[in-house]
PyMOL Python script that loads the backbone (N, CA, C, O; Angstrom):
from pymol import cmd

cmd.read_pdbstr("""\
ATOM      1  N   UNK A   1       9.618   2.413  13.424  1.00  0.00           N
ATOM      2  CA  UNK A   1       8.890   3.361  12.635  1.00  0.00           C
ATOM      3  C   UNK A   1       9.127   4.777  13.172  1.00  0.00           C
ATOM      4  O   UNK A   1       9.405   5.752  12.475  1.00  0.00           O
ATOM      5  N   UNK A   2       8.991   4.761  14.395  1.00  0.00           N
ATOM      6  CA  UNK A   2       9.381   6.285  15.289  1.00  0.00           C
ATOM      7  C   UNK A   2      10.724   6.970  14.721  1.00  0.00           C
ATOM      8  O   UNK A   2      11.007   8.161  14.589  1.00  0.00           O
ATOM      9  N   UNK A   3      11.489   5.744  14.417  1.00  0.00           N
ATOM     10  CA  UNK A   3      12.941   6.355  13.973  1.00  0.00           C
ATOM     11  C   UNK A   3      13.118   6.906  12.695  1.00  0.00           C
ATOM     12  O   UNK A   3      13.737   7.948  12.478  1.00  0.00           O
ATOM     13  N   UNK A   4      12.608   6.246  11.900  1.00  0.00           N
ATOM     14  CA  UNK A   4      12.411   6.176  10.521  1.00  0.00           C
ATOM     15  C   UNK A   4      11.947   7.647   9.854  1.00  0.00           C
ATOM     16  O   UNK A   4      12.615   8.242   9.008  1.00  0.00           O
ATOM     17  N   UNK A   5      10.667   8.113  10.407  1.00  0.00           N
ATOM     18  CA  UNK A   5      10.235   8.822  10.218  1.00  0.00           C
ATOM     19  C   UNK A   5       9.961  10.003  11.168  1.00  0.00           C
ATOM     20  O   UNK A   5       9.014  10.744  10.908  1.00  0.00           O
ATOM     21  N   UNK A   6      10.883  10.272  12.469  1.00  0.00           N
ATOM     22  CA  UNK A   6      10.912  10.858  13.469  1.00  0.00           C
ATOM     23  C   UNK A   6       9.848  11.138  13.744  1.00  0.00           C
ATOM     24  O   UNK A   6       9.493  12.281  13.458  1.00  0.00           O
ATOM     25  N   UNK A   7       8.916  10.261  14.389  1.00  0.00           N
ATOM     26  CA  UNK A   7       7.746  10.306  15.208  1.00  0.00           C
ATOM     27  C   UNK A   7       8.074  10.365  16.296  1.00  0.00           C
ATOM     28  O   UNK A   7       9.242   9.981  16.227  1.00  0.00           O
ATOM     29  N   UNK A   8       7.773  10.689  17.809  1.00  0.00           N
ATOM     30  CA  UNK A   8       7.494  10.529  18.667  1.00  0.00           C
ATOM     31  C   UNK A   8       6.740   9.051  19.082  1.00  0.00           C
ATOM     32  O   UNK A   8       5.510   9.021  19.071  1.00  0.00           O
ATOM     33  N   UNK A   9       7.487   7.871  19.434  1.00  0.00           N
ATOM     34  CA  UNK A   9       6.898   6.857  19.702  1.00  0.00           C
ATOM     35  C   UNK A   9       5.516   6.541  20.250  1.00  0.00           C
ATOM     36  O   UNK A   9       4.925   5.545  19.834  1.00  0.00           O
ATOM     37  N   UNK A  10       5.039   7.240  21.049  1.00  0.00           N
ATOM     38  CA  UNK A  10       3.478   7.573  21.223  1.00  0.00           C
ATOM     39  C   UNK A  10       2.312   7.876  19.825  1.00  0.00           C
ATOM     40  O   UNK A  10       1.111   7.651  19.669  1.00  0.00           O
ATOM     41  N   UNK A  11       3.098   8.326  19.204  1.00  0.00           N
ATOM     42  CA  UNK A  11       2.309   9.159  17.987  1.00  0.00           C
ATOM     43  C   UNK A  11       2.585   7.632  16.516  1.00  0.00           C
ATOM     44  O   UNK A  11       1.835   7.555  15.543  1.00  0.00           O
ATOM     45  N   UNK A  12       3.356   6.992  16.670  1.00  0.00           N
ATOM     46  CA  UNK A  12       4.021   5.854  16.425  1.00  0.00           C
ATOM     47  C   UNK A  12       2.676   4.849  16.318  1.00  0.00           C
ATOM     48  O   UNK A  12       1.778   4.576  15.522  1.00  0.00           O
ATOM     49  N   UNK A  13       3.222   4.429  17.861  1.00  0.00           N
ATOM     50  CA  UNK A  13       2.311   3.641  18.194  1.00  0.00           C
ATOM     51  C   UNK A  13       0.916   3.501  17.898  1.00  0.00           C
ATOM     52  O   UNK A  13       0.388   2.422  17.631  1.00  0.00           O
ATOM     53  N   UNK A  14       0.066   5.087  17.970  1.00  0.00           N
ATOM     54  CA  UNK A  14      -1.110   5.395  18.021  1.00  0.00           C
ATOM     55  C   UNK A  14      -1.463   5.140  16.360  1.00  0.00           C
ATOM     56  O   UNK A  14      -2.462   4.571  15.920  1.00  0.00           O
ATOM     57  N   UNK A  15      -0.318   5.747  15.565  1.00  0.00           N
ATOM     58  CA  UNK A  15      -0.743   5.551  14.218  1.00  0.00           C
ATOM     59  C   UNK A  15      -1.403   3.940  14.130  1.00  0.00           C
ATOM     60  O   UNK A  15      -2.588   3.729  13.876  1.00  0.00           O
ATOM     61  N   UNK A  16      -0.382   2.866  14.392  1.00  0.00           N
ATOM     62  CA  UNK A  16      -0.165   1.723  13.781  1.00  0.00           C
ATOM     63  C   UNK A  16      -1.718   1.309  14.396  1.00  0.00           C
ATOM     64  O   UNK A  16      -2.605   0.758  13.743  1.00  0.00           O
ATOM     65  N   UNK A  17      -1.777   1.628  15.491  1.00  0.00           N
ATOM     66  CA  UNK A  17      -3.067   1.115  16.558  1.00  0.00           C
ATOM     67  C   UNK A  17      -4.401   1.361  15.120  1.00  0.00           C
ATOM     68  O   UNK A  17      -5.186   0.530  14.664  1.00  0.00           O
ATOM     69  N   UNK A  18      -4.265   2.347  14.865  1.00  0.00           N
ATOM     70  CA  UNK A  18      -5.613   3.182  14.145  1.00  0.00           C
ATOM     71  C   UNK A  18      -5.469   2.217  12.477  1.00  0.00           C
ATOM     72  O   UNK A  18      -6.351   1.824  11.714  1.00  0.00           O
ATOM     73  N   UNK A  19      -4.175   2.120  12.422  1.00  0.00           N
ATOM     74  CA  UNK A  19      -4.033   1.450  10.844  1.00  0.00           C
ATOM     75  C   UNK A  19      -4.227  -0.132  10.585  1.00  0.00           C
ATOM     76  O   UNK A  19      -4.541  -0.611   9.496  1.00  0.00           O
ATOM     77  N   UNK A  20      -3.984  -0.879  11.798  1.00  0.00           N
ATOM     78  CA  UNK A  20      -4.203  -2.163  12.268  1.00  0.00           C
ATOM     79  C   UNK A  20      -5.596  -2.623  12.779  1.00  0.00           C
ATOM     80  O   UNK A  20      -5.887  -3.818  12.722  1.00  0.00           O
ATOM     81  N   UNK A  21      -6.638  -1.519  13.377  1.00  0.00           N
ATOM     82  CA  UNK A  21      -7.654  -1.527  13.790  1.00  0.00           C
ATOM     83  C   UNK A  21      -8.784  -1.606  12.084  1.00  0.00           C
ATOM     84  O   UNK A  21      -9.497  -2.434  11.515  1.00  0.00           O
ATOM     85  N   UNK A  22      -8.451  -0.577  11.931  1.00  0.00           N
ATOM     86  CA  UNK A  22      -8.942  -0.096  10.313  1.00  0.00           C
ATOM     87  C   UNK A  22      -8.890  -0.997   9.263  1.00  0.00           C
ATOM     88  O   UNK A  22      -9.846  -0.999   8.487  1.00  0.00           O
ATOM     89  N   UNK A  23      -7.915  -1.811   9.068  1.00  0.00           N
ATOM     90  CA  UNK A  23      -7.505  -2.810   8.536  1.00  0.00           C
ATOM     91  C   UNK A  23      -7.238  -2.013   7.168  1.00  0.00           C
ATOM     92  O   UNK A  23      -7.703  -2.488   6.131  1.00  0.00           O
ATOM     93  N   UNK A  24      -6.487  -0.785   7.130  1.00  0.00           N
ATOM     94  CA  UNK A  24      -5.700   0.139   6.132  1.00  0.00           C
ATOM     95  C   UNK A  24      -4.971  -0.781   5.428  1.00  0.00           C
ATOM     96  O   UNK A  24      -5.375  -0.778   4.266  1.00  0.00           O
ATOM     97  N   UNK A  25      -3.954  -1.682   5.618  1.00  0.00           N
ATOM     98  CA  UNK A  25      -3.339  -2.318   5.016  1.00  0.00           C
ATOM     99  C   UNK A  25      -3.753  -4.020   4.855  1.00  0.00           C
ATOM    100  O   UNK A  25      -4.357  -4.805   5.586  1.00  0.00           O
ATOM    101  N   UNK A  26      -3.293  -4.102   3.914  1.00  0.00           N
ATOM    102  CA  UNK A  26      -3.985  -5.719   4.047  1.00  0.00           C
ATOM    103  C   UNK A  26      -3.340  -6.883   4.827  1.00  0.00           C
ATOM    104  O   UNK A  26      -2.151  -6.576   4.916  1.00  0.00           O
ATOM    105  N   UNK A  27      -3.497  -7.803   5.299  1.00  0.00           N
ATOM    106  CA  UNK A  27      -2.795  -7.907   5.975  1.00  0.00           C
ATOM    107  C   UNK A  27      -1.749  -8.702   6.230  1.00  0.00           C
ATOM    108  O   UNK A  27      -1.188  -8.948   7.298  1.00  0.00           O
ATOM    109  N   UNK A  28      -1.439  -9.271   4.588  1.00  0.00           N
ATOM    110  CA  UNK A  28      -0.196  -9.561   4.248  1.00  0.00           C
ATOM    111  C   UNK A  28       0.849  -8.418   3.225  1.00  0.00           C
ATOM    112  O   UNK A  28       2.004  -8.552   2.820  1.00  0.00           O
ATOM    113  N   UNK A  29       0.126  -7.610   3.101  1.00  0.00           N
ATOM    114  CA  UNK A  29       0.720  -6.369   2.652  1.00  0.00           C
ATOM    115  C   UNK A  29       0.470  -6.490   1.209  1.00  0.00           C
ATOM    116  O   UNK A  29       1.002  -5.868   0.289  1.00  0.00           O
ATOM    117  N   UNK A  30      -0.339  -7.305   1.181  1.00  0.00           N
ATOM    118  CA  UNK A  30      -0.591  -6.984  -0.741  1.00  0.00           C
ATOM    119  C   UNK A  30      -1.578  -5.318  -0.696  1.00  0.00           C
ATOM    120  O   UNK A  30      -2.306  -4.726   0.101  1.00  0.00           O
ATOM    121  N   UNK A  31      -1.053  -5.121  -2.020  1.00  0.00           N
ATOM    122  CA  UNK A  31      -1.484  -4.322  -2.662  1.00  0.00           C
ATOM    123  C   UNK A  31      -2.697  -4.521  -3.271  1.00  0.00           C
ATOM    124  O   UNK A  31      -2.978  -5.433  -4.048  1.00  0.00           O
ATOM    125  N   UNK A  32      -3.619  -3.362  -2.772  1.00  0.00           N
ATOM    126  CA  UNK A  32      -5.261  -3.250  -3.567  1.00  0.00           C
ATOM    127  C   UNK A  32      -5.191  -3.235  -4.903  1.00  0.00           C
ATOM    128  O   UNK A  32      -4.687  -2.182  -5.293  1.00  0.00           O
ATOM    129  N   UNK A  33      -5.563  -4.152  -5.984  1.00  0.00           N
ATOM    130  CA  UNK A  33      -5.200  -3.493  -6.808  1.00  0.00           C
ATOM    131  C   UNK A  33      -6.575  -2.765  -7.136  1.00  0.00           C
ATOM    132  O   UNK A  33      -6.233  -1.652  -7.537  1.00  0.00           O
ATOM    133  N   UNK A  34      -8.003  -2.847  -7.164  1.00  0.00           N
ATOM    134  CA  UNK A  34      -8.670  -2.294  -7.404  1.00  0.00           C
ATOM    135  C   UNK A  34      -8.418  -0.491  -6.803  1.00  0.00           C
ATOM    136  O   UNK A  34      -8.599   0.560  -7.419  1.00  0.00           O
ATOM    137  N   UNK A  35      -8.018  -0.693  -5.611  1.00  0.00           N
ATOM    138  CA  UNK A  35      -7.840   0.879  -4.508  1.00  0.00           C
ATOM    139  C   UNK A  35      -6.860   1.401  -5.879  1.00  0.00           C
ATOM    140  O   UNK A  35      -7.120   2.540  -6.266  1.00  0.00           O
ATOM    141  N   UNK A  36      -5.852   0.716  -6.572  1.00  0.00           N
ATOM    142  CA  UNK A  36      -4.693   1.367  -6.918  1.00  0.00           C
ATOM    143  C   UNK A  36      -5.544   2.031  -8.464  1.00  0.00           C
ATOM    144  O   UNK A  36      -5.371   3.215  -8.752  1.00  0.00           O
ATOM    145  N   UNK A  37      -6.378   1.187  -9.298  1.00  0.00           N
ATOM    146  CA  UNK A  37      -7.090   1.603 -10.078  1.00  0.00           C
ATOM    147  C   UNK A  37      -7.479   3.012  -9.749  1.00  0.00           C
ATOM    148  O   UNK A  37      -7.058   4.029 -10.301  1.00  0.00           O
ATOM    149  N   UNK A  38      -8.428   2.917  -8.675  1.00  0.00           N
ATOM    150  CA  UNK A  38      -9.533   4.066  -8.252  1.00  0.00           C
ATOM    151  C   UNK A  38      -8.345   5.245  -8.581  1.00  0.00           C
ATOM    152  O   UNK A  38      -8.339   6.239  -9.307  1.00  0.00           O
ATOM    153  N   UNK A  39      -7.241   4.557  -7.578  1.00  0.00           N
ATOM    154  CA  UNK A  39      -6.055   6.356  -7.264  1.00  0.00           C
ATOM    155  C   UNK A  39      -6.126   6.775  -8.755  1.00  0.00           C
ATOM    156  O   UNK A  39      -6.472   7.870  -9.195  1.00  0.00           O
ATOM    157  N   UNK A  40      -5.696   5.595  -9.492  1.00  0.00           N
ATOM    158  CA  UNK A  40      -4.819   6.261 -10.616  1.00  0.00           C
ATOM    159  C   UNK A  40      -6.000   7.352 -11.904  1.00  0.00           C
ATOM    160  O   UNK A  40      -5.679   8.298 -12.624  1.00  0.00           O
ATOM    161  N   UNK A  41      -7.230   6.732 -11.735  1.00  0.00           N
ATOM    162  CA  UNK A  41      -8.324   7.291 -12.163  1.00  0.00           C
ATOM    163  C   UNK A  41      -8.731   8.717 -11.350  1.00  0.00           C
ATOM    164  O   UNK A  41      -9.167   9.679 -11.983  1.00  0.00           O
ATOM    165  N   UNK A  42      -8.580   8.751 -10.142  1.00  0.00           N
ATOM    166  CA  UNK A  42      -8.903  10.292  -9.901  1.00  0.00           C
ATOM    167  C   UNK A  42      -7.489  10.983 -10.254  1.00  0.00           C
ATOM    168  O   UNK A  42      -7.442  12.050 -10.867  1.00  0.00           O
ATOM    169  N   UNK A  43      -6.318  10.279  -9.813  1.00  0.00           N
ATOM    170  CA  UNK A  43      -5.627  11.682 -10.636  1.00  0.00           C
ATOM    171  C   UNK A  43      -5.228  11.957 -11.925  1.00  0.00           C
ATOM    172  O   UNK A  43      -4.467  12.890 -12.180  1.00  0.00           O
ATOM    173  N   UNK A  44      -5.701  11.187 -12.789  1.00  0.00           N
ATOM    174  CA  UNK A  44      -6.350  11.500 -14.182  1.00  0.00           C
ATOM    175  C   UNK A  44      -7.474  12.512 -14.312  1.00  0.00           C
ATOM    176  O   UNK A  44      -7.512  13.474 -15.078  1.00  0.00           O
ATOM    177  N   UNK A  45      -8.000  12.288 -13.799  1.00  0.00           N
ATOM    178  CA  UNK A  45      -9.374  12.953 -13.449  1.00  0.00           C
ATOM    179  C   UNK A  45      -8.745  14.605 -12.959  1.00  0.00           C
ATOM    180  O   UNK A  45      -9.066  15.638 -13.547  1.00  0.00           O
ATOM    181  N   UNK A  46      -7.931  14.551 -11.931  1.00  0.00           N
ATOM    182  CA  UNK A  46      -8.101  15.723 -11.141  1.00  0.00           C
ATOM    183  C   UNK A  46      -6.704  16.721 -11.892  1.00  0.00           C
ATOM    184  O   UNK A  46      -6.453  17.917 -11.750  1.00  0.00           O
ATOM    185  N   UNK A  47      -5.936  15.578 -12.766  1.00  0.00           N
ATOM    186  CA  UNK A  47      -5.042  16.641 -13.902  1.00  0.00           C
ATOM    187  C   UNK A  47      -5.106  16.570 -15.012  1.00  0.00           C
ATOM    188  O   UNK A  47      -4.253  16.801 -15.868  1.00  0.00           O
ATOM    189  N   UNK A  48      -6.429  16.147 -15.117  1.00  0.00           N
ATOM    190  CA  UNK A  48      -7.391  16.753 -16.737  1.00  0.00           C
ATOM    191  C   UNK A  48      -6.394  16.123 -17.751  1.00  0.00           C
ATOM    192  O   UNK A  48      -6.110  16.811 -18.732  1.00  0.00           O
ATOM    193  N   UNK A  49      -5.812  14.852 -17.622  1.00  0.00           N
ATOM    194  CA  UNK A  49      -5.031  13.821 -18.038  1.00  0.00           C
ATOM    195  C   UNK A  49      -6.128  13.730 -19.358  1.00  0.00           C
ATOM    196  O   UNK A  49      -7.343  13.556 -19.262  1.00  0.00           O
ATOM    197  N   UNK A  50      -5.424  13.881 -20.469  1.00  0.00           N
ATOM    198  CA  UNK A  50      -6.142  13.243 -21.787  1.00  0.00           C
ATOM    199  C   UNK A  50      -5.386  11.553 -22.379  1.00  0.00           C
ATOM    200  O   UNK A  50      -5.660  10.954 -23.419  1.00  0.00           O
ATOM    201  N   UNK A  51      -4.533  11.205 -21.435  1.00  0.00           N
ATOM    202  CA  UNK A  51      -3.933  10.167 -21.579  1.00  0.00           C
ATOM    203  C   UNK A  51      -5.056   9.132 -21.295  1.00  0.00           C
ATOM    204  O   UNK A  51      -6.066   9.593 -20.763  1.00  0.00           O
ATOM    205  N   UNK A  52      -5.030   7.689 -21.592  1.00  0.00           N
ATOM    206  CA  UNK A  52      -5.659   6.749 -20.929  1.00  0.00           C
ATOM    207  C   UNK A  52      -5.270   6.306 -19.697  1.00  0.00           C
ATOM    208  O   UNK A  52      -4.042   6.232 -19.644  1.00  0.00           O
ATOM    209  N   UNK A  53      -5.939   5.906 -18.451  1.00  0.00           N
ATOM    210  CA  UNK A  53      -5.189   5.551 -17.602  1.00  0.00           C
ATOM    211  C   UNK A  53      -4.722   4.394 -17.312  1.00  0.00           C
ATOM    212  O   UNK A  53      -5.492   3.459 -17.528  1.00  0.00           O
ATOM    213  N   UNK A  54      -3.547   4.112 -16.826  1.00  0.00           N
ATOM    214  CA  UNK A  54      -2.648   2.457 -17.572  1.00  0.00           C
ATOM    215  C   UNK A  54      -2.980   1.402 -16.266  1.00  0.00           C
ATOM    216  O   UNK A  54      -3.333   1.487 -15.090  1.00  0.00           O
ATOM    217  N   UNK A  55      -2.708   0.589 -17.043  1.00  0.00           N
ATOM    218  CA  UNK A  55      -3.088  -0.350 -15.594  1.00  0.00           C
ATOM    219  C   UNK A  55      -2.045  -0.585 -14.756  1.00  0.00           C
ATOM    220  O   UNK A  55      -0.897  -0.975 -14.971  1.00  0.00           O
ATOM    221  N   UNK A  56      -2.943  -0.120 -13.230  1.00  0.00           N
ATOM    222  CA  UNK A  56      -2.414  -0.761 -12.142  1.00  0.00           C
ATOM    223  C   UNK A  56      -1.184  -1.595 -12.238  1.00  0.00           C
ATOM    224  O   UNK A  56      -0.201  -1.243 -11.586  1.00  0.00           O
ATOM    225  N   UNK A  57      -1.128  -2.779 -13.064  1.00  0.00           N
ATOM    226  CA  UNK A  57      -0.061  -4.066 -12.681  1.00  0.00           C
ATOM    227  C   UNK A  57       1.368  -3.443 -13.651  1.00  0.00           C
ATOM    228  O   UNK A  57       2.439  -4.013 -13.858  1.00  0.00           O
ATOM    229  N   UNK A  58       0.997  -2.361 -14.022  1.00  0.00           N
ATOM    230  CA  UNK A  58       2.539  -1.706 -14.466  1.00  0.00           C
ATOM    231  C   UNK A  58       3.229  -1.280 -13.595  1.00  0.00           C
ATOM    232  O   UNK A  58       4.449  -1.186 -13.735  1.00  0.00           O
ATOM    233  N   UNK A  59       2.464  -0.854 -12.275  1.00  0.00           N
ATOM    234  CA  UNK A  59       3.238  -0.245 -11.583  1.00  0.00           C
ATOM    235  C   UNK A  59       3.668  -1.350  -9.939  1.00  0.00           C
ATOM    236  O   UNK A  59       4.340  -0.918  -9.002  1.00  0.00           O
ATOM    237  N   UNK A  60       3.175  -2.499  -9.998  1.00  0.00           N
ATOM    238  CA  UNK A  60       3.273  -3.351  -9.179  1.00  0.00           C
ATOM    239  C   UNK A  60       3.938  -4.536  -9.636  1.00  0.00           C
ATOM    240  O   UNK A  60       3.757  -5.172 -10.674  1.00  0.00           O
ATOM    241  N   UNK A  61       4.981  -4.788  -8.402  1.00  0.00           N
ATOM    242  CA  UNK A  61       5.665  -5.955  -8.955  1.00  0.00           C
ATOM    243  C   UNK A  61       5.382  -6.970  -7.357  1.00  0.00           C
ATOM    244  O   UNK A  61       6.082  -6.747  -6.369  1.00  0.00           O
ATOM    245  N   UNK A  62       4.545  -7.789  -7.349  1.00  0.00           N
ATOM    246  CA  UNK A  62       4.674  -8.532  -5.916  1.00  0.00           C
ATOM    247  C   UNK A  62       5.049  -9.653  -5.708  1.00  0.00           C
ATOM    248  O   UNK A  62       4.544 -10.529  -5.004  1.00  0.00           O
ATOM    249  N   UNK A  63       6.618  -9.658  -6.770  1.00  0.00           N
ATOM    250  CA  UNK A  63       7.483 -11.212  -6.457  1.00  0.00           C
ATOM    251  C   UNK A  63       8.166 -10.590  -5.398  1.00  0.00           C
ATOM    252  O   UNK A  63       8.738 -11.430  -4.704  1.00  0.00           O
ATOM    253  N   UNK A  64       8.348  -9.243  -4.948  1.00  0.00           N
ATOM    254  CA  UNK A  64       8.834  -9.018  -3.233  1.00  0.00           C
ATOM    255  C   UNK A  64       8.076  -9.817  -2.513  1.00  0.00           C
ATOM    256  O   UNK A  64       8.357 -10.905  -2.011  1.00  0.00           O
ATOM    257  N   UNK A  65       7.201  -9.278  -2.496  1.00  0.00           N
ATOM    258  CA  UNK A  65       6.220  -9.549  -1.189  1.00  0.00           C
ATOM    259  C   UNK A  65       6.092 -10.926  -0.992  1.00  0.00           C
ATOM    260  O   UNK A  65       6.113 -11.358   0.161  1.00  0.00           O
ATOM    261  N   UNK A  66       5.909 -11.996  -2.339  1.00  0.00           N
ATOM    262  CA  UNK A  66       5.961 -13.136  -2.189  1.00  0.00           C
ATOM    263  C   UNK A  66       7.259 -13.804  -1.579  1.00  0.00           C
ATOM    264  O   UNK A  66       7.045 -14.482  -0.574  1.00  0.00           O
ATOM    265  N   UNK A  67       8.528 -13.730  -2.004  1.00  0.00           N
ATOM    266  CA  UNK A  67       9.547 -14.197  -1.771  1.00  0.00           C
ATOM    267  C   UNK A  67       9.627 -13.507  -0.228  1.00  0.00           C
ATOM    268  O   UNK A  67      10.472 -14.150   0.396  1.00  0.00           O
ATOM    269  N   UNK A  68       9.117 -12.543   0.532  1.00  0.00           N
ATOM    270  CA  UNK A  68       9.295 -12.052   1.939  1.00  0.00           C
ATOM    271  C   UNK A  68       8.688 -12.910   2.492  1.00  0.00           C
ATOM    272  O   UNK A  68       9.268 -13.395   3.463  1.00  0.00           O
ATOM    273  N   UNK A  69       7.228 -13.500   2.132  1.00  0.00           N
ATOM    274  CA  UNK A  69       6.127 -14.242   2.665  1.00  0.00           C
ATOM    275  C   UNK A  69       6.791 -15.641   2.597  1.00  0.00           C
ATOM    276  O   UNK A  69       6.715 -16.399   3.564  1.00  0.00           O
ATOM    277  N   UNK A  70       7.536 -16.037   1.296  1.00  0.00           N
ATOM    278  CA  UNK A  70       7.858 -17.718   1.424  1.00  0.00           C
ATOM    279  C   UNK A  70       9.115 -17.553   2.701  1.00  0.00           C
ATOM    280  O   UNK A  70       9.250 -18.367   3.615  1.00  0.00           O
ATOM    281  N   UNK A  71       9.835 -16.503   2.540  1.00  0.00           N
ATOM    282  CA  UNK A  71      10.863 -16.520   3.749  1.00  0.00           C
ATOM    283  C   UNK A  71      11.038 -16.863   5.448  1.00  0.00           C
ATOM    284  O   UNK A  71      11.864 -17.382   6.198  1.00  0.00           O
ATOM    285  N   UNK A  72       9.407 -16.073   5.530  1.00  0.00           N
ATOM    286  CA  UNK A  72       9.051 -16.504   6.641  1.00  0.00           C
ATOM    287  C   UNK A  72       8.171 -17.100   6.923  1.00  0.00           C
ATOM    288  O   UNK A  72       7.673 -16.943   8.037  1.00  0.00           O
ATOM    289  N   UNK A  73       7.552 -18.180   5.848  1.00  0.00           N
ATOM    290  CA  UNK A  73       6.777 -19.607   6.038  1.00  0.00           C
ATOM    291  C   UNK A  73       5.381 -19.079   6.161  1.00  0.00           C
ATOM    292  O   UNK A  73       4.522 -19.450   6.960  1.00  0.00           O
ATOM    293  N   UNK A  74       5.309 -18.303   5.391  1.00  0.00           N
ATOM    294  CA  UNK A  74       3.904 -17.615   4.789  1.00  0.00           C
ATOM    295  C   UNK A  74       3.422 -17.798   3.958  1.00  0.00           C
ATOM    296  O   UNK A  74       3.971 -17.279   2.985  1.00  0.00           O
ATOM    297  N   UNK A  75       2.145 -18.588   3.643  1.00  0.00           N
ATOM    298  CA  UNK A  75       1.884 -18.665   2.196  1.00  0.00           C
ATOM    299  C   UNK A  75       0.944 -17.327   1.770  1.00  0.00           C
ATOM    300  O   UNK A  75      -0.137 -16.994   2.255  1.00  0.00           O
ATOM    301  N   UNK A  76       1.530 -16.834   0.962  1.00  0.00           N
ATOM    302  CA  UNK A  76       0.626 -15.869   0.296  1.00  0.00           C
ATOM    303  C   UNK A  76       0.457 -15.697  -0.955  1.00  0.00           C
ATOM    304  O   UNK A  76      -0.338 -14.848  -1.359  1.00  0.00           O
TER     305      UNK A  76
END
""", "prot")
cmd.dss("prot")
cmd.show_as("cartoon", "prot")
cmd.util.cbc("prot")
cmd.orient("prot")
């Protein structure tokens, strides 16, 4: 991750510590979809969007995540 995004491995580390503690991500890496709702509703909200706001599962596809999870003997 340090590399990736030229962190300083300390600053790295400390992130993941705080994001793993927090339980920020879930912890097979699915996607919120309710969290993804909320986003997509405030920035409707916050660019006075007269559109409807579309659902979440248009913008998520999690036959990745599954086929990563059956790969390494994960059921998810």
């Amino acid at each position: 991750m340090a590399k990736e995004i030229q962190l300083k491995p300390d600053h790295a580390r400390r992130g993941w510590e705080y994001y793993a503690a927090n339980r920020i991500w879930h912890p097979s890496a699915e996607v919120n979809i309710e969290g993804l709702k909320t986003t997509l509703q405030l920035y409707a909200e916050h660019s006075q969007s007269k559109k409807p706001v579309p659902n979440p599962l248009k913008y998520v596809d999690q036959s990745y995540l599954k086929e990563a999870l059956k790969k390494l003997g994960i059921s998810g």
